[in-house]
TORKEZA-722988 format. One record per residue: x, y, z of N, C-alpha, C, O in turn. Coordinates in pm, whole numbers, plus 50000, padded with zeros to 5 digits. Layout:
BEGIN
XYZXYZXYZXYZ...
! end
This chain:
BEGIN
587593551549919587413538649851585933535149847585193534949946585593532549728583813531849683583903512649761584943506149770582733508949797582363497949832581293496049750580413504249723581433481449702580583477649572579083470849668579093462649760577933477749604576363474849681576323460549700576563454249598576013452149831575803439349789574303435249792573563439049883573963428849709572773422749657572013420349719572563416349822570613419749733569673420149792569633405149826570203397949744568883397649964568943380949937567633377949870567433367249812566563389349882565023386449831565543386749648564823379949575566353391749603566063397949427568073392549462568913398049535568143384549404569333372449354569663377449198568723377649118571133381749152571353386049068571483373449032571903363949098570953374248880571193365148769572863358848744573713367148775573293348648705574903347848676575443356848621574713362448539576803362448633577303374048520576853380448460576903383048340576053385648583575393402348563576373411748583577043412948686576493421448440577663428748473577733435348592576863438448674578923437148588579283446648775579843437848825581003438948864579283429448833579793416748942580393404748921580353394148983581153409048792581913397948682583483395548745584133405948758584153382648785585753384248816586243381948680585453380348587587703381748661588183382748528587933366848481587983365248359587743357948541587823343548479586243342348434585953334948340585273349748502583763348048447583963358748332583013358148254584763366848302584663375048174584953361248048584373353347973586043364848086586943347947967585813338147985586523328047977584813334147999584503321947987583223326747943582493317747904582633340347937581823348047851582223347147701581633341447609583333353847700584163359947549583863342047547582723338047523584873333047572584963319447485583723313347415583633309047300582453314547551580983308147465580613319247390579703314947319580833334647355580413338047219581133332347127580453328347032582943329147115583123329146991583063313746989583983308846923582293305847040581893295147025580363289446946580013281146863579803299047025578573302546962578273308746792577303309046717579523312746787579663325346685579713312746527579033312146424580883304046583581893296646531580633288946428580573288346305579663283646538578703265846572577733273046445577523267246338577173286646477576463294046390576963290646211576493284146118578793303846243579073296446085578843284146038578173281845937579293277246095579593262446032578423256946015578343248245928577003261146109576073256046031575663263645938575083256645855575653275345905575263279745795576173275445696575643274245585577463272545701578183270245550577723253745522577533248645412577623247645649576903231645579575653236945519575603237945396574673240245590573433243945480574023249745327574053242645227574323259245329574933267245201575363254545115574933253845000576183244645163576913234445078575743225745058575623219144954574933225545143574643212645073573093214444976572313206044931573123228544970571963237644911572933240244782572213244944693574273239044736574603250644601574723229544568574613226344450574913218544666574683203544606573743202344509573733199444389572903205744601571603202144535571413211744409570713206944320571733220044396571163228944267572083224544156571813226344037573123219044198573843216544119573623199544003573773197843882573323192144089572433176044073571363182744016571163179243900570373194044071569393195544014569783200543830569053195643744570883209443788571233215143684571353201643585570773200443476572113192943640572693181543583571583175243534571533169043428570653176943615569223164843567568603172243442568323165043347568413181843434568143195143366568773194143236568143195343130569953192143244570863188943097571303180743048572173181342962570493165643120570783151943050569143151842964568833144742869568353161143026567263155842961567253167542835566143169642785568183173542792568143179342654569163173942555570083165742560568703180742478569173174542327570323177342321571133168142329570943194642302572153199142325572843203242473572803214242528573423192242513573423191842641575113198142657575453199042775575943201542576577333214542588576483223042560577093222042453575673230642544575103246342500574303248642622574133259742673573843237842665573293238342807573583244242911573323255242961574323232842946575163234743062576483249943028577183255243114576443252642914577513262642949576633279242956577193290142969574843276342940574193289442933573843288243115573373297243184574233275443157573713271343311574603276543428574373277243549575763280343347577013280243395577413266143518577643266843639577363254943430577583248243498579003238943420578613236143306580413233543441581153224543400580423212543309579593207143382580423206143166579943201143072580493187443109579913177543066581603186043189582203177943224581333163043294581093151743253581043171143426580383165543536578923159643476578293151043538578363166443321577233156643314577703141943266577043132743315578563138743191579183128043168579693120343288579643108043284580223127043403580773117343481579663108343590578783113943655579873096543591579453088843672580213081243783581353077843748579803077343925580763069844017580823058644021580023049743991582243058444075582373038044066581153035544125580653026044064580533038744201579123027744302578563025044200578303013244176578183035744107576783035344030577233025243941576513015343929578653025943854578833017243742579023005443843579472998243754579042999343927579172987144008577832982344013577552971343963576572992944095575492988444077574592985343914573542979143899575382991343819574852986643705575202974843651574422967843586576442971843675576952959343640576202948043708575972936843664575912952843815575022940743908573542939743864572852929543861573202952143831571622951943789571552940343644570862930443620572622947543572572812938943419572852921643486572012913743442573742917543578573492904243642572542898143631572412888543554571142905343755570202905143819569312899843708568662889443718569342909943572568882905843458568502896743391567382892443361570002892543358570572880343297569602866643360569062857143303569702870443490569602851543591567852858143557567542854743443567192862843596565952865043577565462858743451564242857243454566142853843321565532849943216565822833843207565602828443099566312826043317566542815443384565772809843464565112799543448565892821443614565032819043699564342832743714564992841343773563212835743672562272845643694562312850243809562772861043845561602838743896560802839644031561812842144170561522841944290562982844244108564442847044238563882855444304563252862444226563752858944411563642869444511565212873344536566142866044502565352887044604566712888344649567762877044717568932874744686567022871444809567932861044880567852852244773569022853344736567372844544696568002829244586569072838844469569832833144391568972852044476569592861344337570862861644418571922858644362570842866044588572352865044635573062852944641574292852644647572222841044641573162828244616573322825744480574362819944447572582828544400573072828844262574142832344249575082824344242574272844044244575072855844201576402854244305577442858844260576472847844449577522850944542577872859544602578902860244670576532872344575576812881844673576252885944798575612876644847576252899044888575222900744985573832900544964573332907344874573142893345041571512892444959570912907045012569832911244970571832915345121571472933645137571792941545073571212952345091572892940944961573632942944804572542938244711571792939044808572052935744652571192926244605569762931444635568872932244550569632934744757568002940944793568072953244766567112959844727569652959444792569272973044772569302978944661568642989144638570082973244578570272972744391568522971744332568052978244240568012964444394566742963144361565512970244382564462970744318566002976744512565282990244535565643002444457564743009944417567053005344432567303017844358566913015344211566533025244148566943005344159566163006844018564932998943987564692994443875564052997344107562922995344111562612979444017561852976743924563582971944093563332957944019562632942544081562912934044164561812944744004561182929944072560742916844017559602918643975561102904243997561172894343958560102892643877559052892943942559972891043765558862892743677557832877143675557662869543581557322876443803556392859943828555082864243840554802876043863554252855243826552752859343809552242855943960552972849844039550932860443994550522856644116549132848344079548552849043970548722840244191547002833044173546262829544250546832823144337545352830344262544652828344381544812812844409545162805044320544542808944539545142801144596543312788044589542242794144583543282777544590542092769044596542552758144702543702753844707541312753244803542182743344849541182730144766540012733344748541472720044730541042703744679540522695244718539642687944671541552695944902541172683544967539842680245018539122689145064539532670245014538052662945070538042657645175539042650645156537642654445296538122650145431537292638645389536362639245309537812625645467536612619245537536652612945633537532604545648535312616145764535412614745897535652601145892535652595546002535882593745786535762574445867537702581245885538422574245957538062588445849539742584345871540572592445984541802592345997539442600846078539782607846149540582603446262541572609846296540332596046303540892583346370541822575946412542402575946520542002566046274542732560346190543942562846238544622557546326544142573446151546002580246122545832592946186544712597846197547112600046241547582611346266549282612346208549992606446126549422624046310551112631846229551812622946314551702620646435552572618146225553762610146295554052620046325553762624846435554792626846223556212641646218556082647446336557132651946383554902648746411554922659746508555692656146619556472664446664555572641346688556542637946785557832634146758558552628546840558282638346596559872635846596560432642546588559902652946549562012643146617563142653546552563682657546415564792655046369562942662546373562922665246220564312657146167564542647246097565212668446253566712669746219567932656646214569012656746155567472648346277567522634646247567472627246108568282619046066566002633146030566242623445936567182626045818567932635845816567112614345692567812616045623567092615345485565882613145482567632616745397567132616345250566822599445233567522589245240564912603345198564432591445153563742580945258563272569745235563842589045393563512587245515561822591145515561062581745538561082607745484559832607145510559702614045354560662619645301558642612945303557902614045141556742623545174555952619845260556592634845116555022642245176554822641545040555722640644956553032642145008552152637844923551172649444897550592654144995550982653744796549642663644768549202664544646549952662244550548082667544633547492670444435546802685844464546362690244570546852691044358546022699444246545572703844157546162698744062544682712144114544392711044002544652722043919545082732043976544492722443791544832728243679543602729443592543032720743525543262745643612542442748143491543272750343349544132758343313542722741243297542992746143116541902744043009541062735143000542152754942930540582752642810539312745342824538592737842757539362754243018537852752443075537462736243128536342733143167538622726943120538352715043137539702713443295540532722343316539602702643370540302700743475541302690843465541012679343429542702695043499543452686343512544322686143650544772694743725544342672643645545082674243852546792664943853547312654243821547092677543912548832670243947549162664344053548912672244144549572654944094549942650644219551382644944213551962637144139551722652544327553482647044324553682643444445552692642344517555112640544504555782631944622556732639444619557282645644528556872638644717558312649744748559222648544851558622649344959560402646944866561202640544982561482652345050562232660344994560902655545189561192664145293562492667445317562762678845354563662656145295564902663045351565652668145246566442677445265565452662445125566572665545010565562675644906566202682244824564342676944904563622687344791563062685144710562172692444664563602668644643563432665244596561922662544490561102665744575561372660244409560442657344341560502645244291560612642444171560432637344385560502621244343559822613944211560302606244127558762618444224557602615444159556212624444117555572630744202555862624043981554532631143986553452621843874553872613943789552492623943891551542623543737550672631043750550372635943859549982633743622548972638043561547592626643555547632614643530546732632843579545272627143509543872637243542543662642843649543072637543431541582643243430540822638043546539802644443570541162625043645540182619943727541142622643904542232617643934540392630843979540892632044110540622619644176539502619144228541472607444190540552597444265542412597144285543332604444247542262579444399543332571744439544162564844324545362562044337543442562544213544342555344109545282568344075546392562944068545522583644046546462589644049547482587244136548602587344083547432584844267547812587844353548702574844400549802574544455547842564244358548832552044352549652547544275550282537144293549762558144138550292553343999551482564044068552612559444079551262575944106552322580444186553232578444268554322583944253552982570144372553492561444462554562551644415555672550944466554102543444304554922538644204556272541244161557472539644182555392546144089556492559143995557742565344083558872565044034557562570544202558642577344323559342564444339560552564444316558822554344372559572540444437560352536344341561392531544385560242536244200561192532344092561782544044066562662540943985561862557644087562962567744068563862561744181564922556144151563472562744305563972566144401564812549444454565722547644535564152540844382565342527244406564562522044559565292516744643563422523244582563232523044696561772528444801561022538144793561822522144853560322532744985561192537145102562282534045151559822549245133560942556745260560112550545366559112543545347560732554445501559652547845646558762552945638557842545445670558322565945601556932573245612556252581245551556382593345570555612577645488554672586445400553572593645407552412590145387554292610545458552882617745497552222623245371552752625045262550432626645423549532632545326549052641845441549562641945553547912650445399547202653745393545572642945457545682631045485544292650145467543262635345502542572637145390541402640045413542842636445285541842633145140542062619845110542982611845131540312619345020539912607345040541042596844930541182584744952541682603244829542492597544730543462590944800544022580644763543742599544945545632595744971545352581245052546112571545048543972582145134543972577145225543102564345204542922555345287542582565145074541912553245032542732536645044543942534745050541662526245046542272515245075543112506344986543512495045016543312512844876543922505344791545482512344794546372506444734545822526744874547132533344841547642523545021548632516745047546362527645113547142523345238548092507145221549292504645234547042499945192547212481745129548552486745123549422485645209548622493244996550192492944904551252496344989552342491344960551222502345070552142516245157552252499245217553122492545161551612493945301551882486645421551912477445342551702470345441551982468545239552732456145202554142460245204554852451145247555002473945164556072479045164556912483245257558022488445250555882478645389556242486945519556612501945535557402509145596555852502245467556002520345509554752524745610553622519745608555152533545685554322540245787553412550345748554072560345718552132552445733551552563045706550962575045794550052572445872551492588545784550782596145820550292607445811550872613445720549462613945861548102621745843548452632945906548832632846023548322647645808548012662845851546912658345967546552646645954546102667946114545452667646183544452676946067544822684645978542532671246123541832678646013542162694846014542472701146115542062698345925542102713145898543382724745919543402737045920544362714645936545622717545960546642717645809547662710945820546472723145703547352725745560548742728445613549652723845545548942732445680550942740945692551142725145719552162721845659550412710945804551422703645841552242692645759553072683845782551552698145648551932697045511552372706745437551952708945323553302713645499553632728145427554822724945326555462734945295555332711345260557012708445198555952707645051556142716544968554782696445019553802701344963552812713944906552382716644794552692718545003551882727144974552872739944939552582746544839553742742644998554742755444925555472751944798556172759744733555182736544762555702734144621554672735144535555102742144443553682732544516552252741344444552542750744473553542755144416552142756144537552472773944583553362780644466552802786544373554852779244474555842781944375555252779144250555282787644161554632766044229554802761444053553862772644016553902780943925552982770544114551682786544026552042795044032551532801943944552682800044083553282815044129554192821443970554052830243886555432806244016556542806543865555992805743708556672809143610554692800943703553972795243593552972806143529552812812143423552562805543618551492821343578550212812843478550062801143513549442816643378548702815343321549372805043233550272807143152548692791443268548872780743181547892779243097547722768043050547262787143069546282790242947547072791742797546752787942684548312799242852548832804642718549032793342598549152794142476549012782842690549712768942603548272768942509547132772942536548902762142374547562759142295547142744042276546012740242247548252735942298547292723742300547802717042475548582722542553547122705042494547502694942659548712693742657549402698242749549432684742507550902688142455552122691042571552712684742659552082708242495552252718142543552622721942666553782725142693551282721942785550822720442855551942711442972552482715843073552032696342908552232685042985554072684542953554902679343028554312690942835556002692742801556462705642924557612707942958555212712742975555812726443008556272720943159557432720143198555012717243237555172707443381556622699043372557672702943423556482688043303558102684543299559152689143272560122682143297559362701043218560472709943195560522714543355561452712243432559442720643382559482726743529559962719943685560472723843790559452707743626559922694643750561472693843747562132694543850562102692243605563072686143602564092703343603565312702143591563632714443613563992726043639564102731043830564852739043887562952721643884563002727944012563902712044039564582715844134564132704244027565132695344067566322695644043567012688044111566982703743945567982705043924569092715343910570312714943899567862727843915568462737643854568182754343977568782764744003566982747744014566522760144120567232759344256567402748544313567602769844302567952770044444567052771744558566502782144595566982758944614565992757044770567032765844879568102763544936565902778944871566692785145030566912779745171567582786045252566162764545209566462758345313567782748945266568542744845354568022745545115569392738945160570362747745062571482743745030569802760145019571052766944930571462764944831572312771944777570882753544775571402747344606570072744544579569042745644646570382739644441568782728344414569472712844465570652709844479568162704244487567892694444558569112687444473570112684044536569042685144335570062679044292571482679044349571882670244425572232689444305573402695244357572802689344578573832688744645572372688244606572542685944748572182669644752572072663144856572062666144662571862646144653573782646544660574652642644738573732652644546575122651744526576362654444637577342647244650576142663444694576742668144801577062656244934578142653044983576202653344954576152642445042576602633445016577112627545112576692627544898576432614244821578282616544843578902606844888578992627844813580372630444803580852629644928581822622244943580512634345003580582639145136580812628945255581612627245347579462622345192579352608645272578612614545399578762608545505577912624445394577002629245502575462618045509574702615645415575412614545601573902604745590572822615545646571612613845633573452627945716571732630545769572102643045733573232646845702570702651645741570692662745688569052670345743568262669845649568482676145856567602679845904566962689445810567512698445745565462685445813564782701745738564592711345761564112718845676
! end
């Protein structure tokens, strides 16, 4: 009877080194080849598949862009069939693109999220429709100017109410923010100043005039108080010298209204203002095109009475109108910004 050599302890045979194999280390050899064997095929037949895919999409692209596209595809040896066919996704995403379209000659300036409340769908449906056919809201862009004029006698004076309150508290008609700008046209200056109600979106009030002073600004003031049936408790600005002059404060405080003041050099704390300029230039693009003031002054009021009624504010999901309304039904009194 042969006795099998045993192994040195300095030189350690490797695992299932033959010779020294029992029958269960054989079997568990054989299993990881044809395991190995198996993992091999199957990745080569996924490559293979998804390589004869691609040549095949590639053929297709190949024979939509010719003229005789059966003589094509049958010298391609490819089915004449499959260039005609398209999938439900795609005819779904076209139907949506055709949508996307449509509201764009309404509202231009939709970004994906105001196009998914439009429309009622996912605003990630909606972004991604917009990525696959490379679509983007056809609005102009402009450089941005700031207007305001400080002056140190008012540094003082007034500050931000808003900052020590709970926004979310108030209600429509409660605080009014205030701002102007201007408008180049046919090389001459014209300045807008509007009022705007922080909780509802509103555009209470605006005017027009060639002169940046306080008489805009008080003819404005006006004007909001007879839309609006009323004064709110507080009326923030900005520290320019128009808002803060003594003939708008007088007025504010015979009415009891409270006035208050952005901190200097602080624009965002007036940001309900200032992102409503923002939009109108953005949506407007070159108000040059107009040929007479006319024109011009018909286009602004179309636009006012467009972002009040018709545009959707992504902080309340409708336009301001539709959310007067809402409440007004509802019987909701407060409504936070």
């Amino acid at each position: 009877m042969l006795l099998k050599q045993q192994p040195s302890m300095q030189y350690p045979l490797p695992p299932y080194t033959p010779g020294f194999q029992t029958k269960y280390d054989q079997r568990y050899l054989l299993s990881n080849t044809i395991d190995s064997k198996r993992r091999t095929k199957s990745s080569n037949e996924s490559s293979v598949s998804l390589l004869s895919i691609w040549r095949e999409e590639k053929k297709i692209t190949i024979v939509n862009q010719s003229t005789n596209k059966k003589l094509i595809a049958t010298c391609m040896n490819i089915n004449h069939k499959n260039i005609y066919h398209t999938s439900i996704k795609d005819r779904k995403d076209l139907d949506v693109k055709s949508e996307i379209e449509k509201t764009f000659k309404l509202h231009p300036a939709y970004g994906h999220r105001r196009l998914a409340l439009e429309l009622k769908m996912n605003h990630k449906k909606i972004l991604r429709i917009m990525h696959k056919f490379s679509i983007t809201p056809p609005r102009l862009w402009y450089t941005k100017t700031f207007t305001t004029e400080s002056d140190p006698a008012y540094l003082a004076s007034y500050f931000n109410i808003l900052k020590t309150m709970d926004l979310t508290t108030l209600a429509i008609g409660d605080v009014w923010s205030t701002d102007l700008t201007y408008i180049k046209f046919q090389g001459k200056f014209i300045y807008l100043s509007i009022i705007q109600d922080i909780v509802g979106k509103e555009v209470v009030g605006f005017n027009l005039s060639f002169q940046h002073n306080a008489e805009l600004v008080l003819k404005t003031i006006k004007e909001a108080a007879l839309t609006a049936g009323g004064f709110p408790h507080i009326f923030h600005c900005d520290r320019g010298r128009e808002n803060l002059a003594e003939i708008c404060i007088n007025y504010l405080k015979e009415n009891h209204v409270q006035v208050s003041a952005s901190d200097p050099g602080s624009p965002w704390q007036n940001g309900w203002s200032e992102s409503f300029f923002s939009r109108f230039k953005q949506e407007s693009g070159n108000l040059n095109r107009f040929n007479t003031l006319g024109e011009l002054i018909e286009y602004i009021y179309g636009y006012l009475k467009y972002y009040n009624t018709l545009r959707i504010h992504t902080k309340l999901k409708m336009s301001p109108y539709q959310f007067a309304l809402q409440v007004s039904e509802s019987g909701l009194e407060k409504r936070g910004t």
